[in-house]
C-alpha positions as CSV (number, residue, x, y, z in Angstrom):
1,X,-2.7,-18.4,44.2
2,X,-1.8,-19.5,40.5
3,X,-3.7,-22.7,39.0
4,X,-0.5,-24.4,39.2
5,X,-0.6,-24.0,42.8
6,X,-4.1,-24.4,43.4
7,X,-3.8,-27.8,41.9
8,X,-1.1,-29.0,43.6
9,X,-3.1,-28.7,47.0
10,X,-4.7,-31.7,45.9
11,X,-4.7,-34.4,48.1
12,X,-6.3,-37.5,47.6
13,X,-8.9,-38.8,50.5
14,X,-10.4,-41.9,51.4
15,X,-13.7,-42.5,52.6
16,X,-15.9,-45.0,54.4
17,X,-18.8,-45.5,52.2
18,X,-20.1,-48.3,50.4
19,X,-20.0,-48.8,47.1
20,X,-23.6,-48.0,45.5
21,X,-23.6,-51.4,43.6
22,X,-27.4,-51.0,42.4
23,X,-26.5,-47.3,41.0
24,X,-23.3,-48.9,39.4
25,X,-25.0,-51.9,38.3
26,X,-27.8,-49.8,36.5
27,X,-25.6,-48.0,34.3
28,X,-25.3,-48.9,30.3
29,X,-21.7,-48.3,29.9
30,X,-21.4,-49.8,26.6
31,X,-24.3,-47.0,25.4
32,X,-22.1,-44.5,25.8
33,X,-20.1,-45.4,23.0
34,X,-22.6,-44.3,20.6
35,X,-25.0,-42.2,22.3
36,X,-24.5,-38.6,24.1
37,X,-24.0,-39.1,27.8
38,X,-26.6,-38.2,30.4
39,X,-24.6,-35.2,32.0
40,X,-26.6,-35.1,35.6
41,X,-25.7,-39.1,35.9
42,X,-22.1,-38.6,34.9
43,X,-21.9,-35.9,37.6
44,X,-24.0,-38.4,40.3
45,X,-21.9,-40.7,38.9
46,X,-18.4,-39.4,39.5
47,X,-19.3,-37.9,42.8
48,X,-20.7,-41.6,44.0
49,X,-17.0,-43.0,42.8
50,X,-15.1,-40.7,44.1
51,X,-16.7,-41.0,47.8
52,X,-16.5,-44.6,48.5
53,X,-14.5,-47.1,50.1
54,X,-13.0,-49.3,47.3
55,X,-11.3,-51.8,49.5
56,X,-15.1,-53.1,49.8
57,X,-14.6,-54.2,46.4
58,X,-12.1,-57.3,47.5
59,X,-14.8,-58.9,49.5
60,X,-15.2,-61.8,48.5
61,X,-19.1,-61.4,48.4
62,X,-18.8,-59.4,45.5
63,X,-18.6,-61.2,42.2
64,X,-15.9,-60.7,39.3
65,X,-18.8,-59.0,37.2
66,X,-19.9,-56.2,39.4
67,X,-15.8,-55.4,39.7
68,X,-15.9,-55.4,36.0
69,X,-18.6,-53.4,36.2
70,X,-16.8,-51.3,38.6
71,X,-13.9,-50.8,36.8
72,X,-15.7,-50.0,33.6
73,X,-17.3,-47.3,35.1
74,X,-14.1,-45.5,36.6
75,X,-12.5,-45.6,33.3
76,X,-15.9,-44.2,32.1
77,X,-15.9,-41.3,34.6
78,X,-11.9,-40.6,34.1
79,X,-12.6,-40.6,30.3
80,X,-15.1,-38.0,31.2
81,X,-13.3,-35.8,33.3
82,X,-10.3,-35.5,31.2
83,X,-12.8,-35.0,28.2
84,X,-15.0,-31.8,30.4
85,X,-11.1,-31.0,31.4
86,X,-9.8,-30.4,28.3
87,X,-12.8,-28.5,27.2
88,X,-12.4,-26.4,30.6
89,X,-8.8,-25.7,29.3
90,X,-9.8,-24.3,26.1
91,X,-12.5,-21.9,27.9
92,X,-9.9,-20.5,29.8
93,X,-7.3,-20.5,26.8
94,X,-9.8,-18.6,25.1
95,X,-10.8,-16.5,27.8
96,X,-7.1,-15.6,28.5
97,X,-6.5,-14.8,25.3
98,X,-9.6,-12.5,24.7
99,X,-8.6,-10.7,28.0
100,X,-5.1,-10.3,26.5
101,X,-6.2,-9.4,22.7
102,X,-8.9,-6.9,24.4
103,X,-6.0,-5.3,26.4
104,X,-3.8,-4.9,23.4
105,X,-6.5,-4.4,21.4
106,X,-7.0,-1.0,23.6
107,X,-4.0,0.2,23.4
108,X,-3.5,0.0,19.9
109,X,-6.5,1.7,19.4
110,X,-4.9,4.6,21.5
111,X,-2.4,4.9,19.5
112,X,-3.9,4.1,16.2
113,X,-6.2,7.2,17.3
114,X,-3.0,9.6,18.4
115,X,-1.6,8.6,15.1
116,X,-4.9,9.0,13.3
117,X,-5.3,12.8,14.9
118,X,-1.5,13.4,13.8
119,X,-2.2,12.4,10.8
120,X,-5.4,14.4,10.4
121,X,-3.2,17.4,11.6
122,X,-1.1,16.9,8.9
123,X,-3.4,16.5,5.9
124,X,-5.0,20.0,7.1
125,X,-1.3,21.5,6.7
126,X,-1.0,19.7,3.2
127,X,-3.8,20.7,2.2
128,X,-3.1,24.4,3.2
129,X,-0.2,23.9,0.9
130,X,-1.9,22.7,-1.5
131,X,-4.0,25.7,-1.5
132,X,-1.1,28.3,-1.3
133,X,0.5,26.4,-4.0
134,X,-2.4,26.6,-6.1
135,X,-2.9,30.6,-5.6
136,X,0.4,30.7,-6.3
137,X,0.2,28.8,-9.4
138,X,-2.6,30.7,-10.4
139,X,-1.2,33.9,-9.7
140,X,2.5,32.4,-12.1
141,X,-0.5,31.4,-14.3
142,X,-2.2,34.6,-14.5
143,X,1.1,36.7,-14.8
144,X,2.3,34.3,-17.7
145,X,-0.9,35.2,-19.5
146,X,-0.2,39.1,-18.8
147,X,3.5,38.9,-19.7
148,X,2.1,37.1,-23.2
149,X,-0.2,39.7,-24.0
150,X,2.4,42.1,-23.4
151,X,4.6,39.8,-25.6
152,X,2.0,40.0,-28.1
153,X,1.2,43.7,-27.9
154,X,5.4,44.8,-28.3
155,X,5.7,42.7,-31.0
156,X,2.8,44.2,-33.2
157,X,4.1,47.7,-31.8
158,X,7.6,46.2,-33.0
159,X,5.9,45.2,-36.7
160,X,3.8,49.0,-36.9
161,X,7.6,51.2,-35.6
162,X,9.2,48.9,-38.3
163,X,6.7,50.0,-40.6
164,X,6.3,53.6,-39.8
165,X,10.3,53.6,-39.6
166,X,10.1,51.9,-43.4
167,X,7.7,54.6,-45.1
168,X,9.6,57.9,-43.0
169,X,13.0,56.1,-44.6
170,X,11.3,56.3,-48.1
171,X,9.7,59.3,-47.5
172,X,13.2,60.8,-46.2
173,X,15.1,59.4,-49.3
174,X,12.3,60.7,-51.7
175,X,12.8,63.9,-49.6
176,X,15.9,63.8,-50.4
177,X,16.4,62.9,-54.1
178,X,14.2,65.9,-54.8
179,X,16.3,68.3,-52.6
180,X,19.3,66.8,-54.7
181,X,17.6,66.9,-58.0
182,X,16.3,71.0,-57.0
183,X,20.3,71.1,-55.9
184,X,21.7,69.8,-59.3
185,X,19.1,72.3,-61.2
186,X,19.6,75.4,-59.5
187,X,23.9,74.3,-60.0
188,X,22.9,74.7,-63.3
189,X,21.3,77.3,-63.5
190,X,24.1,79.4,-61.7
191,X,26.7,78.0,-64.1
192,X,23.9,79.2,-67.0
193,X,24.1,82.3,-65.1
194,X,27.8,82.5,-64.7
195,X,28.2,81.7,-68.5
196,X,25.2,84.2,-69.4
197,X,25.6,87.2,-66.5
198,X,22.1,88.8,-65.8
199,X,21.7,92.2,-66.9
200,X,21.0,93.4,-63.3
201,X,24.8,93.4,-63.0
202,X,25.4,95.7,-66.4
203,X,25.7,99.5,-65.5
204,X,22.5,100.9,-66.8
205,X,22.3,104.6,-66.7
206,X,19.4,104.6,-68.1
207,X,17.7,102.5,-66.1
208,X,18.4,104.0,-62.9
209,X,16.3,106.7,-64.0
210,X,13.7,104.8,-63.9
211,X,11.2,104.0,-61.5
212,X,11.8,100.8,-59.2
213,X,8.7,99.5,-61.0
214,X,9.6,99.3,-64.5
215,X,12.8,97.9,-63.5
216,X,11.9,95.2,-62.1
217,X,9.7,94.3,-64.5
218,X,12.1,94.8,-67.4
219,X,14.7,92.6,-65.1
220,X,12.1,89.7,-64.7
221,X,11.5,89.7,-68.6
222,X,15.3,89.6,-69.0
223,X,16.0,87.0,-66.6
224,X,13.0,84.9,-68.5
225,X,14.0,85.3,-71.7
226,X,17.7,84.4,-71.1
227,X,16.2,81.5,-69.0
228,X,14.2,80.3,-72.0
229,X,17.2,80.9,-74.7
230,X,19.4,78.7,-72.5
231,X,16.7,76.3,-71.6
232,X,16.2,75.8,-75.8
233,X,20.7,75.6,-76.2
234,X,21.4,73.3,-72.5
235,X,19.1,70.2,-74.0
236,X,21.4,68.1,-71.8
237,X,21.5,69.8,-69.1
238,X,17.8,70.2,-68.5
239,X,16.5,66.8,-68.6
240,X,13.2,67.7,-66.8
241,X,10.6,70.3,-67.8
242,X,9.9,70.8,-64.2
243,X,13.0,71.4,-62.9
244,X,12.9,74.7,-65.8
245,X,9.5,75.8,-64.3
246,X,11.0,75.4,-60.7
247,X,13.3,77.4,-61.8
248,X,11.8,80.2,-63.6
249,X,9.5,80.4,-60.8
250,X,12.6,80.7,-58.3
251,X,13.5,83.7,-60.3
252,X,10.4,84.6,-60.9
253,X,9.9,85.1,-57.1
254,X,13.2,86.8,-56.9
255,X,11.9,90.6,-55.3
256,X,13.2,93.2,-57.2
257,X,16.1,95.2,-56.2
258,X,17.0,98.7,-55.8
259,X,20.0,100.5,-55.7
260,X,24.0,99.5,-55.7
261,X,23.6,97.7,-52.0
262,X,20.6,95.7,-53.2
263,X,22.6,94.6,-56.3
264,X,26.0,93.4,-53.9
265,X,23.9,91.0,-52.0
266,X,22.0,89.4,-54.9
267,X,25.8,88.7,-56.6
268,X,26.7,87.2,-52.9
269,X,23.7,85.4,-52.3
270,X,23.9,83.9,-56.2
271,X,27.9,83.4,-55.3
272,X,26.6,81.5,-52.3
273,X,24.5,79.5,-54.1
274,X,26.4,78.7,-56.7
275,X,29.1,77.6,-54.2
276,X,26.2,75.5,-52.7
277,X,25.1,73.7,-56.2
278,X,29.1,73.2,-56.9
279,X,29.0,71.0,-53.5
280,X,25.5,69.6,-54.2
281,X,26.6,68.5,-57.7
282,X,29.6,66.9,-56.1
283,X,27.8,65.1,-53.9
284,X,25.2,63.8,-56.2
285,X,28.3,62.6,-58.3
286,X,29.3,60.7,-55.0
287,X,26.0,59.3,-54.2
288,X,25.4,58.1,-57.9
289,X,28.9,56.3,-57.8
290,X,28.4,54.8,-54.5
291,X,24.5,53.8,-55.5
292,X,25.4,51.1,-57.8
293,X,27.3,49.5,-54.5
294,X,24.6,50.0,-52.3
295,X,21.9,48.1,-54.6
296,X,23.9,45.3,-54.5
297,X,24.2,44.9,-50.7
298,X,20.0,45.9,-50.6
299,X,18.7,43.9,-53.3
300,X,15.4,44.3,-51.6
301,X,15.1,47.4,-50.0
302,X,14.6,50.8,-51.9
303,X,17.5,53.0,-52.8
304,X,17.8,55.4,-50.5
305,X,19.4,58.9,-51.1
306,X,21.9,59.4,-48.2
307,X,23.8,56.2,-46.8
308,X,23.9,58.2,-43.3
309,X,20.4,57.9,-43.0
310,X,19.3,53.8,-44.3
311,X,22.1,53.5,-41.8
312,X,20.3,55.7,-38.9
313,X,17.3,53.6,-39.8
314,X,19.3,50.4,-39.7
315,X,20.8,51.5,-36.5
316,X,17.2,52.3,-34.9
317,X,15.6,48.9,-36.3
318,X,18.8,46.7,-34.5
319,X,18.3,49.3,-31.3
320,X,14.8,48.3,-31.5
321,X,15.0,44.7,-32.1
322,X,17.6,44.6,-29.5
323,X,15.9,46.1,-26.5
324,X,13.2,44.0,-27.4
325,X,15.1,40.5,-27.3
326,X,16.1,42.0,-23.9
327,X,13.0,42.4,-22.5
328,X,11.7,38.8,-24.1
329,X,15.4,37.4,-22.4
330,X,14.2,39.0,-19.3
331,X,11.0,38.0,-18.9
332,X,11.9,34.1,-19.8
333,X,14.7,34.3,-17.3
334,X,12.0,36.0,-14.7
335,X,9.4,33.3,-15.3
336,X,11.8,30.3,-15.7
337,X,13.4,31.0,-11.9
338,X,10.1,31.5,-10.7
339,X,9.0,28.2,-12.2
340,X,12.2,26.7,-11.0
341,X,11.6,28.4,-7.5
342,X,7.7,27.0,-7.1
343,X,9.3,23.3,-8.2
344,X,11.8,23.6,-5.7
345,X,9.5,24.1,-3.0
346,X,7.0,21.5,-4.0
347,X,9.8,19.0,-4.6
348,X,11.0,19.9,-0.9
349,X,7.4,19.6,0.2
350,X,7.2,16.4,-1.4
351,X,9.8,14.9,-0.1
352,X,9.2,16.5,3.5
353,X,5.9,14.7,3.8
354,X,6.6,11.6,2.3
355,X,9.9,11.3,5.2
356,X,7.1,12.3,7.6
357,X,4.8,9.4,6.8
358,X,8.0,6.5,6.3
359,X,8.8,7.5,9.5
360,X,5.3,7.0,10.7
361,X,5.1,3.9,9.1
362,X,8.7,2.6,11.0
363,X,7.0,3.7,14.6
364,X,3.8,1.8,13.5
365,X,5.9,-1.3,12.2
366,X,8.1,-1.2,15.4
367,X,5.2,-0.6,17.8
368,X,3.8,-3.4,16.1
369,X,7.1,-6.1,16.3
370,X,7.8,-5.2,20.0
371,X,3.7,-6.4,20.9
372,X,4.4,-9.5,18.8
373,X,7.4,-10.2,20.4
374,X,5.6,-9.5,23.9
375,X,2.8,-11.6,23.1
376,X,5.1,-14.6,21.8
377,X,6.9,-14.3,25.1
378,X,3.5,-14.1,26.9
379,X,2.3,-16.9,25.7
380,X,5.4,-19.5,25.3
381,X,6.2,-19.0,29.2
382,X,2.0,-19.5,29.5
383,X,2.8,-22.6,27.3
384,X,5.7,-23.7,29.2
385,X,3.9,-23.7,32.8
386,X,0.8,-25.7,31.1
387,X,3.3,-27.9,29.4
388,X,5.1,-29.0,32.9
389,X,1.9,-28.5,34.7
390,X,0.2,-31.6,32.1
391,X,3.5,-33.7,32.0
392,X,3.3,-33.7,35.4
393,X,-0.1,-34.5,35.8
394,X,0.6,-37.6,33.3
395,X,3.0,-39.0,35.2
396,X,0.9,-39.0,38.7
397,X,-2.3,-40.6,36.6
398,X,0.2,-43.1,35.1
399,X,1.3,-44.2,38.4
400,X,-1.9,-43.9,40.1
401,X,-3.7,-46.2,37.1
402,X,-1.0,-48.5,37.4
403,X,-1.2,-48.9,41.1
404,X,-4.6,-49.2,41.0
405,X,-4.4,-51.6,38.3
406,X,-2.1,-54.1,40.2
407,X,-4.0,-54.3,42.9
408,X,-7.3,-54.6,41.4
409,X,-5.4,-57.5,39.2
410,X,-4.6,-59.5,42.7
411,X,-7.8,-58.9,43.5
412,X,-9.4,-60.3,41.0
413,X,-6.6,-63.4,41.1
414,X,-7.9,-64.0,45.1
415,X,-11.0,-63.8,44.0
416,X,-10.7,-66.2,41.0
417,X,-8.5,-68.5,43.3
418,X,-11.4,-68.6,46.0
419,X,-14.2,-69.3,43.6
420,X,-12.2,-72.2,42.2
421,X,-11.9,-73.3,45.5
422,X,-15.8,-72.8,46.0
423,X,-16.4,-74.8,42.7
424,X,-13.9,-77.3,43.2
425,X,-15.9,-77.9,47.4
426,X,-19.0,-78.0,45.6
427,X,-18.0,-80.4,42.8
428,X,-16.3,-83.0,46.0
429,X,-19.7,-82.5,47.8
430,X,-22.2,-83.4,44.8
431,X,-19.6,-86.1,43.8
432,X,-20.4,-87.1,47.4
433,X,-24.0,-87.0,47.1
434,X,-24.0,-89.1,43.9
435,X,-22.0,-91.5,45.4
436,X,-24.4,-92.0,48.4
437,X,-27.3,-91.8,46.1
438,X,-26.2,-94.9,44.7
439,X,-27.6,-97.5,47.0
440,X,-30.4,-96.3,48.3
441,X,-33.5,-95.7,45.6
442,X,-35.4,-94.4,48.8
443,X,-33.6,-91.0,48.7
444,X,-33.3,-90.2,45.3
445,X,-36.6,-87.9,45.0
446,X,-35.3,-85.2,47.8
447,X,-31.3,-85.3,46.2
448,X,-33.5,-84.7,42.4
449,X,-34.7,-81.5,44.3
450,X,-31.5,-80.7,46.2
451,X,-29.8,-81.0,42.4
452,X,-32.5,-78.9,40.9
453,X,-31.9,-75.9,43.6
454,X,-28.4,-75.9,43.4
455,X,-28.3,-76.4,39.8
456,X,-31.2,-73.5,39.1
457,X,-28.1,-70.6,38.9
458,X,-24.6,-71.1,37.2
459,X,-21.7,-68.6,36.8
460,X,-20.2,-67.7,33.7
461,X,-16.9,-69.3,32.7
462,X,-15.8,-66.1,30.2
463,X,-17.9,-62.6,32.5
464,X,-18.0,-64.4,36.1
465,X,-21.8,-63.7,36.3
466,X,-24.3,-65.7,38.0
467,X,-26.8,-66.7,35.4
468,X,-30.2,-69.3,34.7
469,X,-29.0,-72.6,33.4
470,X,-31.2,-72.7,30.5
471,X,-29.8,-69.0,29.2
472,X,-25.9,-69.9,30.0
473,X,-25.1,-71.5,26.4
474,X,-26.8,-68.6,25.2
475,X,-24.7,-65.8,27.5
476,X,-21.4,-67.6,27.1
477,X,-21.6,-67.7,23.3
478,X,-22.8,-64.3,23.2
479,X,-20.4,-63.0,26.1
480,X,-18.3,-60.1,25.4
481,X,-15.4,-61.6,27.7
482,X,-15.2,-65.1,25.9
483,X,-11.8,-65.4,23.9
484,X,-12.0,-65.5,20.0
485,X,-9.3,-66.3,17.9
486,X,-8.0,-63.7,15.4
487,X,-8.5,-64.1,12.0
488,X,-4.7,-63.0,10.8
489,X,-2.5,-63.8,13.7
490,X,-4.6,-66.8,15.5
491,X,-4.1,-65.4,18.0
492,X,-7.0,-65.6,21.3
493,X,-8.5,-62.3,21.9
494,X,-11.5,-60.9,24.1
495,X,-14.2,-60.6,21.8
496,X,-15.0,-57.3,23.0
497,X,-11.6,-55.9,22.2
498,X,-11.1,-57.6,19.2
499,X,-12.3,-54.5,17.2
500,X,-9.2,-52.6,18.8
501,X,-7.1,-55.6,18.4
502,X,-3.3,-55.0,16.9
503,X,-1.8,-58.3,15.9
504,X,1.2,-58.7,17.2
505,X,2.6,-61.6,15.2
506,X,1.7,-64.0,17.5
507,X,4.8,-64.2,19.3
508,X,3.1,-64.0,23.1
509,X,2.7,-66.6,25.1
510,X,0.0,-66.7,27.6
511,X,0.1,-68.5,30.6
512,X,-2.2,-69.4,33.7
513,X,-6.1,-70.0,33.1
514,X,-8.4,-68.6,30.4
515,X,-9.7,-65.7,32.8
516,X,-6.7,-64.4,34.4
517,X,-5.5,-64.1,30.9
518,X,-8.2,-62.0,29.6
519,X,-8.6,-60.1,33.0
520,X,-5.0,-59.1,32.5
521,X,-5.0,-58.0,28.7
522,X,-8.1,-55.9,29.4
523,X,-6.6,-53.7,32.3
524,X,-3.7,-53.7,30.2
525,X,-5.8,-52.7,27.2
526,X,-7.5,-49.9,29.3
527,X,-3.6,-48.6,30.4
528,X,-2.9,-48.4,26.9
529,X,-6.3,-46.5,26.2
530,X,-5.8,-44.1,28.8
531,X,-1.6,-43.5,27.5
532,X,-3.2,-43.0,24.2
533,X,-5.4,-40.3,25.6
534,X,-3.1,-38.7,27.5
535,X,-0.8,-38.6,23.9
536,X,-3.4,-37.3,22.4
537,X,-4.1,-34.3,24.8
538,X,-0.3,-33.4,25.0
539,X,-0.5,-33.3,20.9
540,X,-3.2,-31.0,21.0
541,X,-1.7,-28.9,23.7
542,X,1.3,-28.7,21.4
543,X,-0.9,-27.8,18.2
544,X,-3.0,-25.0,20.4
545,X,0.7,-23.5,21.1
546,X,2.0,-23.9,17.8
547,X,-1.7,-22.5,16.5
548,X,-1.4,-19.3,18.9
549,X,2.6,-18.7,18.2
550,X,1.4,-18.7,14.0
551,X,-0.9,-15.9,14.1
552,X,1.4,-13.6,15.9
């Protein structure tokens, strides 16, 4: 069974024992306005009211005080128990919702841990990555450095080739102006020997007599002496005195001939080589008109001798250079796409984990918005039940109060309406008394002592409580009961509810006696104490829901 149906199996039951008037009569009600109640006498308390016959109450034995007293303490003990009930509805508020928040709690700590070992899962595969990545960086790093050095190392091979290529290119022309200058000499030495014929080729009869020997040596004096002759008359031609010691040393080495067939091939080797200087002499005559044209386009560089070889040279410097721009080309385009390549991948990686871990975060966010949404649910249709369950439970307490209200007011008018009927028997019979008193001096000391009993007790006009005569003044100007007027609207109020007195303008109209009046404004006074209450615990009902919707 659910609370809501558990309580409404109430049903209420009426018993037939007294009420405990002593016990009732012994308790301070007014104390509890100030001090903390006793809770083993609240308990003994409500457990006496709630198991006794009220209808004993409209006896006319009992006096308007102890039904005062009577009421006071029901409103005490209802005060109570909605007080201990609203605490007990809190306890199981709380209780509920720690059940609930321990339930939840559990199963977001499942799959706070699933997602926690995911997520574990996938920093170990990052960070494996991250490692790879960094090997691989290292390694880009490592072969960077390698391809620098190797950078480093062609270029100074580049600079030392350049350099060796430089001093073989002088070398070559310097080569090659002396082959040209020993060219230009022995030209003209041939045309000295065309214009002055050695005497090898005159017909010597004598001289083939001789022995080889002397002929050779008579042809090498010959051959000097016309050399020096023509070296002393070609000033001009012989600008050098080297080039005339070359020379004469050339002829000078010349082996000596013998016979007609030694003497054809020297005239065919000197025709060759005269041919030979003809063509190296043209050719210097080339080279010296083109050289003027050639130091103006290499201001800087040396003169060479042949333009076929500063442009071999040129040729193998641009071959050189060239290959080596490729090989710079290729290894920045090799090392750029590899750079491009290991950006790529750790952009992709990137962006592959940080899709991973938004989509994560949207499973957390949504696993989190449906158990809001749950729990809001959860709670407003908890809400709604305690909500019709406690308007409910207002209305039967408003009826019951008011019931029990009306009757206790004609109660308390029978009663009122019998004691005046007492008062007013008594008052004929003393007026009686006193009026057969009056003749008879005989009789007046027993009617002084009849007087004196009857008048040893009085009831209060304002609380209805029997009371010594010589402490009445006293009680009734001290009585919480008596009417005071209020000091803004005039009007007569209880004194004991003047404190919670709202003026009202002063419009009312009270009619009937004194005590009826203020018998009727305080059980009205208590009905509007107990709607107040009942307010007040629907308001914080409402504030508890509101408080537990916030949160979520």
């Amino acid at each position: 069974m659910s609370v809501a149906e558990r309580l409404r199996s109430f049903r209420y039951v009426t018993s037939t024992r007294e009420i405990p008037w002593t016990h009732l009569r012994s308790i301070d009600v007014p104390s509890n306005r100030v001090n903390e109640p006793d809770l083993h006498l609240m308990k003994n308390v409500i457990s006496l009211v709630s198991d006794c016959n009220l209808a004993t109450a409209t006896a006319p034995t009992t006096s308007s005080a102890d039904v005062y007293q009577l009421l006071s303490v029901l409103q005490l003990a209802l005060q109570f128990t909605l007080w201990s009930q609203s605490i007990l509805k809190e306890q199981l508020v709380e209780k509920q919702n720690s059940i609930t928040v321990k339930q939840v709690n559990s199963q977001l700590l499942d799959t706070l841990e699933a997602k926690l070992e995911a997520s574990r899962r996938e920093a170990v595969k990052l960070r494996e990555e991250r490692d790879t990545f960094e090997v691989t960086c290292r390694t880009l790093e490592h072969r960077l450095t390698q391809c620098e050095t190797t950078i480093r190392c062609l270029e100074k091979n580049l600079v030392f080739e350049q350099k060796r290529l430089q001093e073989s290119l002088k070398y070559i022309s310097t080569q090659e102006m002396k082959h040209q200058e020993q060219q230009r000499q022995e030209g003209q030495q041939k045309n000295v020997e065309k214009l002055n014929p050695p005497l090898q080729n005159l017909p010597h009869t004598r001289g083939e007599c001789l022995p080889d020997e002397g002929y050779g040596d008579h042809s090498h004096s010959l051959h000097a002496k016309h050399h020096k002759r023509h070296s002393r008359q070609c000033c001009l031609l012989n600008s050098d005195t080297s080039d005339s010691t070359s020379f004469s040393s050339h002829v000078a080495e010349v082996p000596p001939r013998r016979g007609k067939n030694h003497r054809r091939e020297d005239l065919s080797a000197l025709l060759r080589h005269l041919r030979q200087e003809e063509k190296g002499a043209e050719q210097v005559q080339r080279q010296e008109q083109e050289q003027p044209l050639q130091q103006q386009k290499e201001q800087s560089s040396p003169p060479y001798g042949d333009s076929s070889i500063t442009l071999v040279g040129e040729k193998i410097e641009d071959d050189v250079i060239n290959t080596f721009r490729r090989e710079m080309e290729e290894l920045q385009s090799r090392t750029t796409a590899t750079c491009d390549a290991m950006r790529e991948t750790l952009e992709n990686a990137v962006t592959n984990n940080l899709q991973r871990t938004e989509a994560m975060i949207r499973r957390v966010e949504e696993s989190v918005e449906n158990l809001k949404a749950s729990l809001v649910k959860e709670q407003a249709g908890e809400l709604q039940s305690v909500k019709s369950f406690l308007t409910q439970w207002q209305t039967d307490t408003r009826a019951a109060l008011e019931a029990s209200v009306v009757t206790m007011i004609n109660q308390i008018k029978t009663e009122y309406a019998q004691e005046k009927e007492r008062e007013q028997e008594k008052q004929n019979q003393q007026q009686q008394q006193q009026q057969s008193l009056i003749p008879s001096f005989s009789t007046i000391p027993p009617v002084l002592t009849i007087s004196q009993d009857v008048i040893k007790e009085s009831t209060c006009q304002h609380c209805r409580q029997r009371i010594p005569v010589k402490q009445l003044d006293a009680h009734e100007e001290e009585c919480e009961l008596r009417l005071v007027k209020c000091p803004q609207c005039g009007n007569s109020v209880v004194a004991r509810l003047l404190s919670k007195h709202k003026c009202s303008g002063g419009t009312t109209s009270e009619t009937g006696t004194p005590e009826s009046a203020t018998l009727l404004r305080a059980s009205s006074l208590m009905l509007q104490e107990t709607q107040r209450e009942l307010q007040q615990l629907l308001e914080e009902n409402s504030e508890e829901a509101s408080s537990y919707e916030t949160p979520v």
